[in-house]
N, C-alpha and C positions, 0 to 999 in steps of 0.2 A: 542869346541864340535866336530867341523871335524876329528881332531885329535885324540880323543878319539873314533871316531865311524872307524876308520880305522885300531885301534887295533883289534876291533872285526871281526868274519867271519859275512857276509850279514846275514845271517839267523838269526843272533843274534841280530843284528843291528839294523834291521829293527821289526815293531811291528803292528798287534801281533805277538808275538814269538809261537812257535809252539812245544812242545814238544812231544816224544812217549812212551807212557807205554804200555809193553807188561807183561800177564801174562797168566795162564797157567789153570787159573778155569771156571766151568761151570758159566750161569749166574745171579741162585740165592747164587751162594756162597758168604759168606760174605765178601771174601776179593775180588772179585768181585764187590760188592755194595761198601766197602772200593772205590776200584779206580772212580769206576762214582761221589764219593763222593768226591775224592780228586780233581779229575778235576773240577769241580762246583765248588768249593771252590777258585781253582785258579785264575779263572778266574774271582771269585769274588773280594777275595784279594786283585789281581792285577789292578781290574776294565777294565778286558777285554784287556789287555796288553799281558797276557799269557794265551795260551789253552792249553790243553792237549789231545792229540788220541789216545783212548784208543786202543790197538789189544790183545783180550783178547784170550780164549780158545786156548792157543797154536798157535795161525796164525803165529807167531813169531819164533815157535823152542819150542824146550820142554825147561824146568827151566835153565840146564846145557847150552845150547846156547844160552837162553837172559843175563844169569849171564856174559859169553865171550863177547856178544857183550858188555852188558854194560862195561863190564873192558876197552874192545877198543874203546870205545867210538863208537861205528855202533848203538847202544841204547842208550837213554835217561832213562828212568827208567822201574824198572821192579818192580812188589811185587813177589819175587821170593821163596826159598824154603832151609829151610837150608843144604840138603843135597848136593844140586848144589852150593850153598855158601862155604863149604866146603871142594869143591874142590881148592878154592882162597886160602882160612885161614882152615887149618882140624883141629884147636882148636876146632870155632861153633861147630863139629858135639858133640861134648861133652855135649854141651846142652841138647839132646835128650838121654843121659844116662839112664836106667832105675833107676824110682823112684826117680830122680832126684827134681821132683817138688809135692808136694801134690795137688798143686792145681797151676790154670794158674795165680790167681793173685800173688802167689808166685813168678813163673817163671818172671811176669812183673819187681818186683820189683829189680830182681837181675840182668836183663839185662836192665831196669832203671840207674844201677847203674855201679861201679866202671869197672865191669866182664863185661859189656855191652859195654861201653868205650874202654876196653884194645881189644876188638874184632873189634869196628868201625876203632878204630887206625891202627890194620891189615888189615883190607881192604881195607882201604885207600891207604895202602903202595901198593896195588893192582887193582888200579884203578877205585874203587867203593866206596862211598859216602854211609853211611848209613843214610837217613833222617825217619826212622821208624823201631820199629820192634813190626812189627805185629802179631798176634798170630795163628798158624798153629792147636792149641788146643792140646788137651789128645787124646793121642790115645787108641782104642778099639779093639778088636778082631772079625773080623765077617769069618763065612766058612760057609761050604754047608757039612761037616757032622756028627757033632755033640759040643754041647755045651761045653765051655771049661769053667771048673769050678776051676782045679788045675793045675800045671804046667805039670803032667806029659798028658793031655790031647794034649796039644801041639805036641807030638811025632809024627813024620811021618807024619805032615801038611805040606805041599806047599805054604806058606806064600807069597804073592808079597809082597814087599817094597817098599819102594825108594831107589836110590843108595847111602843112610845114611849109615856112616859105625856102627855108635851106637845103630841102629834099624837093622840091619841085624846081629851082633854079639848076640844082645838080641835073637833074635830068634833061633837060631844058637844055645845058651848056652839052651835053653830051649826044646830042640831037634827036633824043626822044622826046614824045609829048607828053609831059603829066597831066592824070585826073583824076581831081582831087576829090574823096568821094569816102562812105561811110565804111567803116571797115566790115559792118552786117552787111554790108551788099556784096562786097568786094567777092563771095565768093560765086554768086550768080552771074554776076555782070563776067568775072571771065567764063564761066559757061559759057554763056551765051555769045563769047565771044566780043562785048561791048568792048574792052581793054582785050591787048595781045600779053602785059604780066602785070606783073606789082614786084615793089619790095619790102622784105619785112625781116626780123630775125628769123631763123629757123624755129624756134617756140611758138610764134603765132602761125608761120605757115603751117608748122603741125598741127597745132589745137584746131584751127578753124580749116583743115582737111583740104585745103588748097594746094597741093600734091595732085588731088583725084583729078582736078583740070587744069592742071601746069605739066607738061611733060620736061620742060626744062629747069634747072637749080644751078646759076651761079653762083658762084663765092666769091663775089667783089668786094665784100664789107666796107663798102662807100661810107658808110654814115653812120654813126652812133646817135641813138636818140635814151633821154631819160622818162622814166615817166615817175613825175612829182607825185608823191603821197601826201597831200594835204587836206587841211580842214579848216571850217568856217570861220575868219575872225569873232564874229558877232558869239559862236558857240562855245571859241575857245575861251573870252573874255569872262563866260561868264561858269565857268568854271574855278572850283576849288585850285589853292596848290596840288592839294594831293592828289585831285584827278588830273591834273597836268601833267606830274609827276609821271604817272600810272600809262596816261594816251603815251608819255614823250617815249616810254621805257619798251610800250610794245612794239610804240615802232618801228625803234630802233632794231628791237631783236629782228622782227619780221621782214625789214629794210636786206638785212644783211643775209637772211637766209631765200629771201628772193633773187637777190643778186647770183648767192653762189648755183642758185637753180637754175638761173638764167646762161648761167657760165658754164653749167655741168650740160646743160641742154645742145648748148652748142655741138660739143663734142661726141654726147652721145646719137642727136641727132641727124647730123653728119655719116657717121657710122651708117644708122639704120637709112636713110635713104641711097649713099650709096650700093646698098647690098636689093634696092628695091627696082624692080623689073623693068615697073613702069614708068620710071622716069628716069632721066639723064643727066647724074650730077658733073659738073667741070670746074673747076679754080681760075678765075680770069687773072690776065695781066696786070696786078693791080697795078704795079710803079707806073704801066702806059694811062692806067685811070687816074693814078693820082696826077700826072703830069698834067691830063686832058681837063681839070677840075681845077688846074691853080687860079684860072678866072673867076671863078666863084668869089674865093676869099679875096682877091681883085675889090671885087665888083662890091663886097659886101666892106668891106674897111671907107666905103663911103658913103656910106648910110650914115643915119643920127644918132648911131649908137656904134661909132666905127671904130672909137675909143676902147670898147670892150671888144670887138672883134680884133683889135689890134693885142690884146694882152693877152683874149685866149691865145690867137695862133705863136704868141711868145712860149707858153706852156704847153703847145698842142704837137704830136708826134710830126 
């Protein structure tokens, strides 16, 4: 037993072990509830062996600087974002392709699988551990001045993004301008009128109250994005089986009940904005958006990783 506890660093050694999840959402967001959930879990699992701290809303650094530290191991885990993932492995960002997914249970089942796998493997090689991927949702189109019903509405918007390269070429191709920018500002900067909208799933436009200065809400569902739940090679390594066991097992559970919040949000929050005064929900054309986008996946099957952009769109709706 000595022996063995002297391979470890103290912090490991010793119990309870203490790990940090930072991430980057308000806090009724669901991947938010995700992490409180995952921690409670753990600490069940483990029977109080293992806690988790949560440092949510950014305390941490924005997505791009928890995904770094997790790589060097200065993190333990993050529920982070694919466009900051991306910058590790710029396959992910191909996930967020337009019209990639009809739907999110779609998207689950392909990063479920084999295309899920050959991405965890890459980041592995990069010092991150995928134990979840969580679902980021459909994205929607909201602005402050007028409803976008066809693609050519888009022209001459001010779109914020993330620093996705799949979601800023889509808009880009659509004749808006992306700008790419921290999702904590995102919601001053449209006050202020800096951007005319953004897109996001419905969950984030709600939690981060981006309704109050958006009078408009499309439903284009352009894009599917995930966001990886992962942790630090260097922390996983040096962990027991049985805390392995214990991280794999929360969060798994936690993976799938964020998913279906993320699913049930849609629906419900759909609902509650149409019935709401102050803004103006509308359903775009999507078959004219997906037409208006088949450049994209074009443009993107000749990049350095065109060989996986070529498989996804074999499995992609």
């Amino acid at each position: 037993m000595s022996a063995l506890l002297l391979c470890l660093p103290q912090a490991f050694a010793q119990s309870p072990l203490t790990l940090t999840l930072g991430h980057g959402n308000a806090p009724n967001n669901p991947k938010s509830k995700a992490a409180e959930q995952f921690a409670e879990l753990v600490k069940e699992k483990s029977g109080g062996k293992i806690t988790v701290a949560i440092e949510g809303g950014a305390k941490l650094g924005d997505d791009l600087a928890m995904i770094i530290s997790v790589s060097t191991g200065k993190l333990d885990l993050s529920i982070n974002s694919q466009g900051a993932a991306s910058s590790l492995v710029p396959d992910l960002s191909a996930i967020g392709l337009p019209y990639a997914f009809a739907t999110s249970a779609k998207a689950w089942e392909v990063l479920d699988g084999p295309i899920g796998q050959d991405l965890a493997k890459k980041l592995e090689a990069k010092g991150v551990i995928v134990i979840g991927w969580m679902d980021n949702g459909i994205r929607q189109i909201t602005n402050s001045k007028h409803p976008v019903v066809k693609p050519e509405d888009m022209i001459g918007l001010r779109i914020r993004t993330t620093t996705d390269k799949s979601i800023m070429d889509t808009m880009t191709v659509l004749g808006a301008s992306p700008v790419p920018m921290n999702f904590s500002t995102v919601y001053d900067a449209l006050k202020q009128k800096f951007v005319d909208g953004q897109d996001n799933p419905l969950a984030n436009i709600h939690s981060a109250k981006l309704h109050e200065v958006q009078q408009y809400i499309s439903i284009t569902n352009h894009n599917y994005s995930v966001a990886p739940f992962v942790m630090s090679r260097q922390a996983w390594e040096k962990l027991s089986s049985d805390q392995r066991g214990w991280i794999k097992a929360a969060a798994q559970d936690a993976t799938a009940a964020q998913r279906k919040a993320m699913a049930d949000s849609d629906v419900l929050l759909l609902a509650e904005y149409e019935k709401m005064p102050s803004v103006k929900v509308n359903k775009a054309d999507q078959a004219a958006f997906k037409a208006a986008v088949k450049k994209v996946w074009d443009n993107w099957e000749l990049k350095p990783f065109g060989a996986f952009v070529k498989k996804l769109r074999a499995v992609s709706n």
